[in-house]
C-alpha positions as CSV (number, residue, x, y, z in Angstrom):
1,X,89.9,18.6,196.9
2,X,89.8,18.5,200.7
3,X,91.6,16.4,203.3
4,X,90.2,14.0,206.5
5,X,92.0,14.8,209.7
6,X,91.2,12.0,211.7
7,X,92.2,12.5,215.7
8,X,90.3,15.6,216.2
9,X,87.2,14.6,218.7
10,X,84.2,11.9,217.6
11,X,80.8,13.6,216.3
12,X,78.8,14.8,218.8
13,X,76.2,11.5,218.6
14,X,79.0,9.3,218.9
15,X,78.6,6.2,221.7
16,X,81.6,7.8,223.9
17,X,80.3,5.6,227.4
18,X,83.6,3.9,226.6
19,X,86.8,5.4,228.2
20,X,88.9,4.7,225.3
21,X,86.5,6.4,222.5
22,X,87.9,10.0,223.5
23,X,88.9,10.9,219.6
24,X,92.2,11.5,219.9
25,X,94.4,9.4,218.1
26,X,97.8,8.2,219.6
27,X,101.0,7.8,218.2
28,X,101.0,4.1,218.8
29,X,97.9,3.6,217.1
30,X,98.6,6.1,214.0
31,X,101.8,4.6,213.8
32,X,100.3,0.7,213.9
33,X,97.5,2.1,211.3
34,X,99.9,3.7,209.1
35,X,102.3,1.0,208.8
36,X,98.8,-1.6,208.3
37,X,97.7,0.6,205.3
38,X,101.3,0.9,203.9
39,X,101.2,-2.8,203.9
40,X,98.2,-3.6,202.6
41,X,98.5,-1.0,199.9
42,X,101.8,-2.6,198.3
43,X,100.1,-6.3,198.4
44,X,97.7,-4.7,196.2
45,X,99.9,-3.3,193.8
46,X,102.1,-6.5,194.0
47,X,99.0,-8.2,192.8
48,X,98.1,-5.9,190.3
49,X,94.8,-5.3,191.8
50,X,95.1,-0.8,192.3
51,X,93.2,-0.8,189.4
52,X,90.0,-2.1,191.4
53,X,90.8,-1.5,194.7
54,X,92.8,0.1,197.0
55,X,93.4,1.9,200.2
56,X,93.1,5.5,201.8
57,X,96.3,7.0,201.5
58,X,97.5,9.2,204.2
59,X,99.5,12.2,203.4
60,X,101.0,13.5,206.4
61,X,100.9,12.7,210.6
62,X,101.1,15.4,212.6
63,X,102.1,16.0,216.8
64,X,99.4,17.7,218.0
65,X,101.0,19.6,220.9
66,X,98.4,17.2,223.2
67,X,100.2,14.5,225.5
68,X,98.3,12.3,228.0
69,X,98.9,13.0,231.7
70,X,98.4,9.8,232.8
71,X,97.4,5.9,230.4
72,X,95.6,6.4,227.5
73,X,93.6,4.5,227.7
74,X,93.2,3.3,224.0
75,X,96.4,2.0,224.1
76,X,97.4,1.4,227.7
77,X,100.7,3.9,226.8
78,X,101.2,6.0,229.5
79,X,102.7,9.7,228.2
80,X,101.7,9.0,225.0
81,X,101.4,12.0,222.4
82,X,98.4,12.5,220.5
83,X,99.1,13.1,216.8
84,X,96.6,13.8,213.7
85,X,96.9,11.8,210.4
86,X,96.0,13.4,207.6
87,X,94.9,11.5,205.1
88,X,92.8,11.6,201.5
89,X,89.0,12.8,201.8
90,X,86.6,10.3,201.8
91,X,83.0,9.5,202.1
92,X,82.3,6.2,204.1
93,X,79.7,3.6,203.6
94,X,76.4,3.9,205.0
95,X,74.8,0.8,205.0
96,X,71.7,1.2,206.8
97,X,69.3,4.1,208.8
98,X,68.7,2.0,211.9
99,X,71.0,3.9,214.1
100,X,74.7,6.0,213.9
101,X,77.6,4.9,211.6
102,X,81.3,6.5,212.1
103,X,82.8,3.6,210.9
104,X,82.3,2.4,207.6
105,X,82.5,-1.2,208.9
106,X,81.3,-3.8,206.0
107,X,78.4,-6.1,206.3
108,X,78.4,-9.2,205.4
109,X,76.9,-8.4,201.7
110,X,79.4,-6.0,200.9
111,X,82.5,-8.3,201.8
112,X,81.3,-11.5,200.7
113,X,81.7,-10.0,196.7
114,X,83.0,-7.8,195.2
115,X,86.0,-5.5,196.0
116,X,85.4,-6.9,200.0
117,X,85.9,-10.9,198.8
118,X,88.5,-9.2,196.4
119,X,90.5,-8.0,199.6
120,X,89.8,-10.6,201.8
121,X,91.1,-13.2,198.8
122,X,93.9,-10.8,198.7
123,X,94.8,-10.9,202.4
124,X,94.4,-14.5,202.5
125,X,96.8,-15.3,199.5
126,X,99.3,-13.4,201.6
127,X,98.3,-15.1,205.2
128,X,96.5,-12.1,206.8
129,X,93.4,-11.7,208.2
130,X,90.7,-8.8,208.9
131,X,89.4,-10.7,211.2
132,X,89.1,-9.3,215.1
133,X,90.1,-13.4,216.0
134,X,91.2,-15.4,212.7
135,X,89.5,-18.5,213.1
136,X,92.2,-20.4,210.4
137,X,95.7,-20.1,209.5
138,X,96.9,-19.4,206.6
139,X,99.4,-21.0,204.7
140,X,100.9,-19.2,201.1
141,X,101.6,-22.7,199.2
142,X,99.1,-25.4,200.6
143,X,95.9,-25.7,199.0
144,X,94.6,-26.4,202.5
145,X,94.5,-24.0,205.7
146,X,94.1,-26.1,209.1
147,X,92.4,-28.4,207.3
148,X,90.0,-26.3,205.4
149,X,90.5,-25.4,201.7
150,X,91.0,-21.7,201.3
151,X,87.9,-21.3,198.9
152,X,86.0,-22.3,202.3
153,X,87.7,-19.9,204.0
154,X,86.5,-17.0,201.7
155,X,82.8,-18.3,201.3
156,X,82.9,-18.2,205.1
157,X,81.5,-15.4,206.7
158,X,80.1,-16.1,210.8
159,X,83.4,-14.5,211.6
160,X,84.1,-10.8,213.2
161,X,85.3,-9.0,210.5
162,X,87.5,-5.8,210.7
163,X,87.2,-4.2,207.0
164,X,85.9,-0.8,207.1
165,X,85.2,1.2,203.4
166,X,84.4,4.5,201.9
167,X,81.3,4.4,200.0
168,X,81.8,2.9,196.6
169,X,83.2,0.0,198.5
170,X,86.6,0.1,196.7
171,X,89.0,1.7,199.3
172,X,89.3,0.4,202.9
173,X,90.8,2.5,205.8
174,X,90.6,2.4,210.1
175,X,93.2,-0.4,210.4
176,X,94.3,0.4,214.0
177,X,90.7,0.1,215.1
């Protein structure tokens, strides 16, 4: 079985016309994803759902030897090593063929059912969100959020959502992105 190394460089097609899509992967950011995926991995266990979903494990994080010179400017940390997490292999979800996709974000259809509502119900039982800006709060006994009952909530999809998936749609990974 192999491994994915991600912090070693974007693909060579890759939009890079941003300064903070260099490929390198800071500690802040491993650290922040790391710690997400830890976290969202035990919720699922807590609720008995590993058997149906779950999350890329990683393995090991590694210092790279690399350091920036100046901000990175990914994380606005100036110094900041650049480290490699090495995580389990994966293939991730291609949803269409009109253009380039690195990152396995969902699409509506695929977090609206299935394992994607599963995890989203999940997240909100616990008073996350994958949204980029959460549009609700959530709160773990009422059977209303802000005024809007949590089954709403879930049916609700015009947000920007932030779940991306390997391609049998059952294990999500990328949380620092």
């Amino acid at each position: 079985s192999l491994l994915d190394v991600k912090g070693l460089g974007v693909h060579e097609l890759a939009d890079t016309s941003s300064p903070r899509c260099t490929g390198f992967l800071g500690l802040a950011d491993a650290l922040r994803e790391l710690g997400i995926q830890r976290l969202v991995q035990r919720l699922i266990e807590v609720d008995g759902l590993a058997d149906r979903i779950g999350t890329v494990p990683f393995y090991a994080m590694l210092d790279s030897g690399l350091k920036y010179t100046g901000t990175n400017p990914a994380t606005g940390w100036n110094g900041e090593r650049c480290v490699l997490l090495v995580r389990q292999r994966q293939s991730r979800l291609f949803d269409a063929y009109d253009g380039m996709n690195f990152s396995g974000i969902c699409p509506d259809s695929v977090h609206a059912t299935g394992p994607g509502r599963e995890l989203r119900a999940l997240l909100h039982r616990w008073g996350l969100s994958a949204e980029f800006e959460p549009r609700a709060l959530f709160h773990l006994d009422d059977s209303l959020s802000d005024g809007v009952e949590k089954a709403a909530l879930l049916d609700d999809q015009s947000g920007v959502w932030n779940l991306q998936v390997d391609a049998a749609c059952t294990h999500f990974m990328d949380f620092s992105d």
